[in-house]
N, C-alpha and C positions, 0 to 999 in steps of 0.2 A: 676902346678895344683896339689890341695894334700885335699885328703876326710881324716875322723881320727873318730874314736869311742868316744876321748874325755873319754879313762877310762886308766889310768896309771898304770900298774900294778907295784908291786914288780919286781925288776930286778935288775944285774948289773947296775955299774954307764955307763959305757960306754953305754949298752940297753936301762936302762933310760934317758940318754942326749938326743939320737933317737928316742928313742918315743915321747918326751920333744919339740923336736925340730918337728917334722911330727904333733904334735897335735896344736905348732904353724905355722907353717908355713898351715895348714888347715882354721884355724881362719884368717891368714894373707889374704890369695887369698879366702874368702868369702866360705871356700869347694866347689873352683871350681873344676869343672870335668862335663864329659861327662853323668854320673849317679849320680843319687840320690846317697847322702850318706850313707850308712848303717843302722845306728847310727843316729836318728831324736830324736828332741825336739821340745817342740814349742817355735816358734819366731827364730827361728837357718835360718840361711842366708846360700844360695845356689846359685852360680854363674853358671848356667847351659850353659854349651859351645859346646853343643851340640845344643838347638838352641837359644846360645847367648842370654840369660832371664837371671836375678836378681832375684830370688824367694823370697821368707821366710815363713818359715811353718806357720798354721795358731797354734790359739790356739787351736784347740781339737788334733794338732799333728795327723793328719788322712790325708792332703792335703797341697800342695805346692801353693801358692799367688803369681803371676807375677807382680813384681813392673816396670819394664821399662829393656831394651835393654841393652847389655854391652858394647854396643858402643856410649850410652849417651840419646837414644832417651828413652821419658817416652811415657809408656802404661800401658794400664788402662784393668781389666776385664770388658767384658762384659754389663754385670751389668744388671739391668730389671728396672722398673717405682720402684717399691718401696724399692727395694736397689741399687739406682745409682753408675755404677764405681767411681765416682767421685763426695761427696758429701760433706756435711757440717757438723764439729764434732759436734754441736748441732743440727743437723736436718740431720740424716740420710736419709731420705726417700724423698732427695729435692737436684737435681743435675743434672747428664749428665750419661747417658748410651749408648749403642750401642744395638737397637731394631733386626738387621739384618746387616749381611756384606753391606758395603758401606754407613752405617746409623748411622746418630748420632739424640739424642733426650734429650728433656731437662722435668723432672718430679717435679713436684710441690706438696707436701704430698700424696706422694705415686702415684700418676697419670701422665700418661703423657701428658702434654700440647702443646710442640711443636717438629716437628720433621722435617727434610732435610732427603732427600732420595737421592739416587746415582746420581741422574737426576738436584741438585740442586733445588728442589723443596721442597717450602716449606710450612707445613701443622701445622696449629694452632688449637688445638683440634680434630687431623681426627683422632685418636685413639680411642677417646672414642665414635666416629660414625661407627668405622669401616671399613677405607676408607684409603686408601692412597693419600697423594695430589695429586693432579686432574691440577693442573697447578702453575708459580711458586710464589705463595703466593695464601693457600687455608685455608676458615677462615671456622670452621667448630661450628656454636654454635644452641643449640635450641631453641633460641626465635631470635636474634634481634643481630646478628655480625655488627661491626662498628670499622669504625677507628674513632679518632678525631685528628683533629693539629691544633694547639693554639700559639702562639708569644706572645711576650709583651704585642703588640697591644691589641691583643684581649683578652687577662688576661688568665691563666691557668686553671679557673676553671670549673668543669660540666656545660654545658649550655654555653661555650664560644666555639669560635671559627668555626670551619668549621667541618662537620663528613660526612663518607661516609657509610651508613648501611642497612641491609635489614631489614624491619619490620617486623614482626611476619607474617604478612600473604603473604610474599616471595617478595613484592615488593620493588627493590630500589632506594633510599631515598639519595639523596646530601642537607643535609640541612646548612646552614649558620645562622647560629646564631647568626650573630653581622647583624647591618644596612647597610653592606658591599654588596660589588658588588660578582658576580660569572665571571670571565670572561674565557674566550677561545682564546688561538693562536693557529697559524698554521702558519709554517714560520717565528717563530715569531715575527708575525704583531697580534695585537688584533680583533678576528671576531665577537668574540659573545660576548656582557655582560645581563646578567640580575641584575637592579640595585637594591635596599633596598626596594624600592617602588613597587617591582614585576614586572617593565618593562623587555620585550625582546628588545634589541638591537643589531641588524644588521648593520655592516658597521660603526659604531657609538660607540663613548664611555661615551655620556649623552645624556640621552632624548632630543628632539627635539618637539616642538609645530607644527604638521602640519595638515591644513586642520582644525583647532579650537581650543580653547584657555582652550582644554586636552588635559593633555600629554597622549597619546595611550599606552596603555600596549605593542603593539608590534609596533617597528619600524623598517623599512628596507630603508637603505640610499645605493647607488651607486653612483660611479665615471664613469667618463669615458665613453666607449662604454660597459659596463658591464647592463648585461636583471636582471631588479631588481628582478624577479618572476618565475622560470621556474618547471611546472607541465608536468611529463610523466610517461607514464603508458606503462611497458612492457609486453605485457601477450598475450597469443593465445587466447583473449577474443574480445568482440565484445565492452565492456564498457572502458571509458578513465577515465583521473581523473579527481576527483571533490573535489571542494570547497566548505565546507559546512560552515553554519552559523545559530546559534541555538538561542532560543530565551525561558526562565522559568522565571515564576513571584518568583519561590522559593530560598531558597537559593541551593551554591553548589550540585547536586546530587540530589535533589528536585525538584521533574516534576511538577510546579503547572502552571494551564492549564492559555493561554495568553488571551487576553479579545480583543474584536472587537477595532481596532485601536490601538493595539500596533504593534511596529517598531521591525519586527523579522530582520532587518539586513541593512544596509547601507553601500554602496561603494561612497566613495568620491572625489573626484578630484580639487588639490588645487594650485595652482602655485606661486611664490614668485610676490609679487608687488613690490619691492625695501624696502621694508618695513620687512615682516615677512611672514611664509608661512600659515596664515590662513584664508586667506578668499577661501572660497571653488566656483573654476569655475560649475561645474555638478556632480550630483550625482544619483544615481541608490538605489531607496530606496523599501524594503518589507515591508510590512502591512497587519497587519490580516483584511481580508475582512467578517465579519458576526461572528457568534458564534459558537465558535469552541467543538469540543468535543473529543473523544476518535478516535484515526485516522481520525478527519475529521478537516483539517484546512483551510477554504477557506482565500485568499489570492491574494492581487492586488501589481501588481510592477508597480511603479513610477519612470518614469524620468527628470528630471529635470535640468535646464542649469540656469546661473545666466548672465541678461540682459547687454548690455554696460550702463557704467554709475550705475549700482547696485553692491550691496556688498553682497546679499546671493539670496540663488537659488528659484525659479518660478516653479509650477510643467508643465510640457508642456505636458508631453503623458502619460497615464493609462492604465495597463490594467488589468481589475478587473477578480473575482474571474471567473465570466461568459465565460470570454474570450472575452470582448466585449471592442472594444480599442476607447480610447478618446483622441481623440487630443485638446486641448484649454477647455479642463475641465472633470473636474476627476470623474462625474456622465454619462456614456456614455449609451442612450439610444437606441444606435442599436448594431449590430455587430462594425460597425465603424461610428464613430461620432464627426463630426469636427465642434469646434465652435468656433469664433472670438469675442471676447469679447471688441472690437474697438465699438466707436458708429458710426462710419461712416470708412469704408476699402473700396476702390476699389480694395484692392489687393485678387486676387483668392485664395480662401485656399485648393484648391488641383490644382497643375499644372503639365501638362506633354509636357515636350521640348524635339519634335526629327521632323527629315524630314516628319515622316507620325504617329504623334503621334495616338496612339490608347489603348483602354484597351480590354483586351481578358478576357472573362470568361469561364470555364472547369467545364462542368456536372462531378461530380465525385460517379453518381452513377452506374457506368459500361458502359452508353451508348455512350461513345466518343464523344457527341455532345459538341460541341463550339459554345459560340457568342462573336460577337467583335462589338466594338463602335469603331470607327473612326473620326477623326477631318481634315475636309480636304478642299475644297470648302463649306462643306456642312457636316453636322452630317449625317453619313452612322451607321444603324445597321444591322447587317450580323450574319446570324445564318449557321449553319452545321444539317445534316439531322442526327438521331440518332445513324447510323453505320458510317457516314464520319470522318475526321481527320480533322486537324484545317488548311490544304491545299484547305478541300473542301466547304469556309464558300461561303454563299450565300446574298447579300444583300437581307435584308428581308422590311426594314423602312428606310426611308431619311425625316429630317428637313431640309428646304431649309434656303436659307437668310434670304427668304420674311415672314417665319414663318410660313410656309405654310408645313402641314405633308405627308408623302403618304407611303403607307403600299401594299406592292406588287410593287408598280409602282415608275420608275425614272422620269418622267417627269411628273409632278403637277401639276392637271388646277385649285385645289382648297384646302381652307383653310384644310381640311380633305380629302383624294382622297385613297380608299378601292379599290385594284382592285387583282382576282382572275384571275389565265391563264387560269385555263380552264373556263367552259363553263357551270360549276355546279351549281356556286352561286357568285353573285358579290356586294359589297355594297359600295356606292358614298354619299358622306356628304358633302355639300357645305356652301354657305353662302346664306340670306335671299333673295335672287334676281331674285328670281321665278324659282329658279333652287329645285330640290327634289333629297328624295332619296332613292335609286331602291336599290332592293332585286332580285335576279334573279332564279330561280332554273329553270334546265331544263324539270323536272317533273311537273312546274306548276305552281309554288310559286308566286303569287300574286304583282304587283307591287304596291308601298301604297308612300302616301306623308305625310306631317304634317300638309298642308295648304289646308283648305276648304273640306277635307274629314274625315271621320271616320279610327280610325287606324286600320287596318287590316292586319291578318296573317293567311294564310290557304291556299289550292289547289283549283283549279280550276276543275282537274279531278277525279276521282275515290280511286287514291290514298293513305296510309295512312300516318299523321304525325306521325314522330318519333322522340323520344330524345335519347340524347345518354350520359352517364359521363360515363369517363376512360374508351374511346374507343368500351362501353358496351351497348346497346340499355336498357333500364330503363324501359322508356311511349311508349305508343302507339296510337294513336288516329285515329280510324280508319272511314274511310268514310262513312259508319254508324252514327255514333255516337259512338260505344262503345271503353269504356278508359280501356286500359288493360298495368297494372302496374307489373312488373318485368314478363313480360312473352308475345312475341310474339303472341299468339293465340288473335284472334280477339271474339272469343266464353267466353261468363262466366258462367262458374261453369259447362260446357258442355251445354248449350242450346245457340244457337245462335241466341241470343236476346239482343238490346243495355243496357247497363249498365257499371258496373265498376269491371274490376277482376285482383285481385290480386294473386301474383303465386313468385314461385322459393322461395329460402333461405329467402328472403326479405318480402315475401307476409304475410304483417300484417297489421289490422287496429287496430288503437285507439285512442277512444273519450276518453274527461275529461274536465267536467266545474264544476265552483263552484254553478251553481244553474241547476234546472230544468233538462230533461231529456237529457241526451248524443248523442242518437240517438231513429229514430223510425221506423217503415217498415208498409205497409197499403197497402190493394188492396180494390178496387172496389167491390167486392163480398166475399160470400167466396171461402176458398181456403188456396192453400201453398202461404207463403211471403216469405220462406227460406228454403235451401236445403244445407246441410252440406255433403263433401264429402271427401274420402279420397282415395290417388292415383288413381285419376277419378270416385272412387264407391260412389254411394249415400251410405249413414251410416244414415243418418236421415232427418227431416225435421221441420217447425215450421209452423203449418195452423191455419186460423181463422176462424172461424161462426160468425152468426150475433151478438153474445156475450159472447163466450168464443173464447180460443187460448188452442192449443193441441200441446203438446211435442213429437213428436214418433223420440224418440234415440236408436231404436233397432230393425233393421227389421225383420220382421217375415214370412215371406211371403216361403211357402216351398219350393219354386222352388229358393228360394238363400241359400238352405240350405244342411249339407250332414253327413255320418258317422252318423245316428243316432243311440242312448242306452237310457235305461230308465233309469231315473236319481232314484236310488232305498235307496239314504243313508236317515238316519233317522237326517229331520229339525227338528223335529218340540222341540227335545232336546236341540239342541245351543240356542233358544232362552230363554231358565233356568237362562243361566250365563250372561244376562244383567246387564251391571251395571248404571242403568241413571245417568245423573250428574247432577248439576246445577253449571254455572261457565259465567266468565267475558273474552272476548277478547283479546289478550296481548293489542290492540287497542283501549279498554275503558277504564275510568275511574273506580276506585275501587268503584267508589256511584254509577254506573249505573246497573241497573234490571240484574239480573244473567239470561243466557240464559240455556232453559232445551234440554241436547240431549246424546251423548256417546262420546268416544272417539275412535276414527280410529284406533290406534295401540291397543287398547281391544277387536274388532270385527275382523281385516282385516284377521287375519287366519280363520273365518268362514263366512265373507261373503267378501270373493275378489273384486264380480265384484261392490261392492256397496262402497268401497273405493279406488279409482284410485289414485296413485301418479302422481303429476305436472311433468314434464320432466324439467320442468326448474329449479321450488327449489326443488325439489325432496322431498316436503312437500303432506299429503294425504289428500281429498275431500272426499265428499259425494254425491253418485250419486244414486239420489233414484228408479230411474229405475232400475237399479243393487239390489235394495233391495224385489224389488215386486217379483220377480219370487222366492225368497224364503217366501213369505210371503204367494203366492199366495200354494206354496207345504206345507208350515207349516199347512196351512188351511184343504186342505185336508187333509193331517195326521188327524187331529184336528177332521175332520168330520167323520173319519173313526171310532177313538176313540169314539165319539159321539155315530156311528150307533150299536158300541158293545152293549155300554151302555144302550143304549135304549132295544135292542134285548132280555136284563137280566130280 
């Protein structure tokens, strides 16, 4: 190992051979040694054996350049994206650096493009996102990262082959670009293809025609004892999974709304005849029932089976949008509706086979009552009381053989047989054979026939009739004469005297004909024909003379009266701000006579009691009684004014 200044001085010859020889053999071993040499230049070479490096000065002769190992191995400096340790002598800024210990990275004018990290991972553009790869092939671009791979087959160029990419708006994208299949193994056995034509295939490596003479976009084929379909749903929820099936008049992604009688979806069922698999055995079909709109799509589901001896399916059972289910025809006019479309059947179109067939029906509006029909010797109907359970049904009706009914009673002496336990009221309906039939009450109730008498209904004693709906007495008719309508008391209007009175929530009358008068009211002399009253107090009345009628709607009488004050404000002012009108009815026509008066919401703050609001439209009247006692104090004022003026 030998360093040298590389300057010869004057000397002896023997000094100069020495120095001669030290300043070659320097040059020879590269100036190895353990130090820098004294004495630099640039481009001068340095075997550094201290830590076994190859250097060479650089040009500005300021710094040492590590070319590789002095045991043979090459290395490289550092280096950054735009001056690569390792680059190209016409393209310096396009090569291989080392970004970080354990890191190599490849820079393309000046930038880094790809980079492996310690981890084996490798990152294509994660430099200029700032990112280190994320996993081992991480493609880092700002619109639209993509692989493509292309064969002979499919020719090399853009728009060939197969690519796998995310599109700008982060979704990814396996697109095939040739009229080629996609497929899928697993074990390598082929499981999925999707073909040229955009079929899915399952189990299957070409479409298949089943169930009709289209190939299906999706098909699923199974072998063996393998569940061609399996839907589950894990979750600490209460919903499972579902199968939906959607149904737009638009294209792709366009909601355009479906029209009454279109097919929002069809399940099929097809079996092989020895032939092909498309004639379809039954099918389960959706239809829009009525006209649809924004969340509102009514809709009927169809089922339908294909006959022996037929080649496509029959509809058999309906159930439209109503909920209203049709068996033997696809218009069902009740809840259930079963129609045979044979012109002659003896066969039943509802049948129930068992030891003691019966049908049960369940009140389901809280009261636990049940009835059941039974078919047994004889049609039994049996009802449950409205707190019993369906343990505690009771025969209520029997159809015997003979055709003969009975209602309370098991043994039938006739075509119709009404019979009550107790002792309240009884009713028997027989045949013309001079037999009748009786009504019973214990209070009195009249017995009546159809033969040879007048029909009669009513008491014998003292009594009164009463009706009742929903458990509620309604009528009254009491032994008197007088009809008293929503209200017990046998009294009208507070006088007990016969007539008609109506009472409670309900007590209303009302006439309406298209001619002549509604109603009329008349007595023999004069007098009151009508007394209006209100929580029992007389409020007013209606009386006649021999040729007028008097209105008193206000009593006056001092002894109904109390808190008296003089009424001291000044009338006879509010009536300055009149405003008459003349105007038409919403209820006429625009050519009919204008009628002359005021308007209620222009007075009601100065005469209250002469504009009353309806309680019902909460629209305002005119009640001219309510007008007089200001008219009658306007007056005085008026005459007071008067007695001034005179006085002057």
């Amino acid at each position: 190992m030998a360093t040298h200044d590389y300057d010869i001085a004057n000397q002896s010859g023997a000094a100069f051979r020495t120095d001669l020889n030290n300043a070659l053999a320097a040059i020879q071993s590269n100036n190895s040694n353990s130090s820098s040499p004294a004495t630099t230049v640039a481009y001068q070479w340095w075997a550094d054996t201290s830590n076994n490096v190859m250097k060479i000065r650089n040009s500005a002769n300021n710094a040492w350049v590590e070319l590789f190992q002095l045991d043979g191995t090459l290395t490289l400096e550092d280096g950054s994206a735009s001056t690569p340790a390792l680059a190209f002598r016409d393209d310096l800024n396009t090569g291989i650096f080392s970004p970080n210990a354990d890191e190599i990275a490849f820079s393309c004018a000046g930038t880094e493009r790809v980079r492996i990290d310690s981890n084996g991972k490798v990152g294509v553009n994660t430099a200029a996102k700032s990112v280190t790869p994320q996993k081992n092939l991480h493609i880092a671009i700002d619109s639209e990262p993509s692989f493509l791979l292309t064969n002979d087959t499919t020719t090399h160029t853009d728009g060939s082959g197969t690519e796998l990419k995310l599109d700008s708006s982060g979704n990814f994208e396996l697109l095939q670009r040739e009229n080629l299949n996609v497929e899928i193994f697993t074990n390598n056995t082929q499981r999925m293809t999707i073909d040229g034509s955009g079929r899915t295939l399952f189990g299957l490596t070409t479409s298949q025609t089943i169930g009709s003479t289209t190939h299906a976009l999706e098909q699923i084929v199974v072998t063996a004892n393998q569940t061609c379909l399996s839907l589950a749903r894990f979750e600490n929820a209460a919903g499972g999974p579902v199968l939906n099936l959607g149904k737009s008049r638009g294209s792709s992604g366009v909601y355009t709304v479906v029209q009454d009688g279109d097919t929002l979806g069809n399940i099929n069922f097809a079996g092989a005849d020895g032939t092909d698999l498309v004639t379809v055995g039954a099918s389960i079909t959706a239809k829009v029932d009525g006209t649809p709109g924004s969340n509102d799509l009514p809709t009927e589901l169809i089922f339908s089976t294909t006959a022996d001896g037929a080649s496509s399916v029959t509809d058999r059972l309906v159930i439209n949008s109503s909920g209203s289910v049709g068996i033997g025809t696809s218009s069902p006019a009740s809840q259930l509706h079963v129609y045979d479309s044979a012109a002659a059947n003896d066969t039943p179109e509802i049948q129930i086979e068992s030891f003691r067939p019966a049908i049960r029906l369940k009140d389901r509006s809280g009261s636990s009552a049940s009835a059941e029909i039974v078919g047994d010797d004889c049609m039994k109907f049996s009802v449950s009381a409205p707190v019993d359970d369906s343990t505690a049904l009771t025969e209520r009706m029997r159809l015997d053989s003979s055709g003969n009914l009975g209602i309370g009673v098991t043994s039938i002496d006739s075509a119709l047989h009404v019979y009550k336990q107790t002792n309240d009221r009884t009713a028997r309906f027989q045949r013309l054979s001079g037999q009748h039939l009786d009504i019973t009450q214990t209070s009195g109730i009249n017995s009546f026939t159809s033969t040879g008498k007048n029909f009669e209904i009513g008491t014998t004693d003292s009594t009164d009739m009463i009706f009742d709906t929903a458990g509620s007495e309604r009528m009254r008719l009491s032994s008197s004469g007088t009809l008293s309508i929503g209200t017990t008391d046998n009294s009208v209007a507070g006088n007990n005297v016969q007539g008609i009175s109506l009472d409670g929530a309900n007590g209303y009358f009302a006439a309406n004909r298209s001619a002549d008068e509604s109603f009329g009211f008349g007595r023999g002399n004069a007098g009151q024909v009508g007394r209006f009253f209100n929580g029992g107090t007389n409020v007013g009345n209606i009386s006649v003379a021999s040729s007028t009628t008097a209105y008193n709607t206000s009593m006056s009488d001092r002894s109904k009266k109390k808190n008296f004050e003089d009424w001291t404000e000044d009338t006879l002012k509010i009536f300055k701000n009149l405003n008459p009108q003349k105007f038409n009815f919403i209820t006429e026509d625009d050519s009919e006579e204008k009628t002359k008066g005021f308007i209620a919401q222009d007075l009601v703050d100065s005469f209250p009691e002469a504009y009353p609001v309806d309680d019902k439209d909460g629209k305002y009247w005119f009640n001219p009684s309510g007008m007089v006692v200001y008219l009658m104090k306007a007056i005085q004022e008026l005459e007071a004014k008067v007695a001034v003026l005179e006085a002057t």
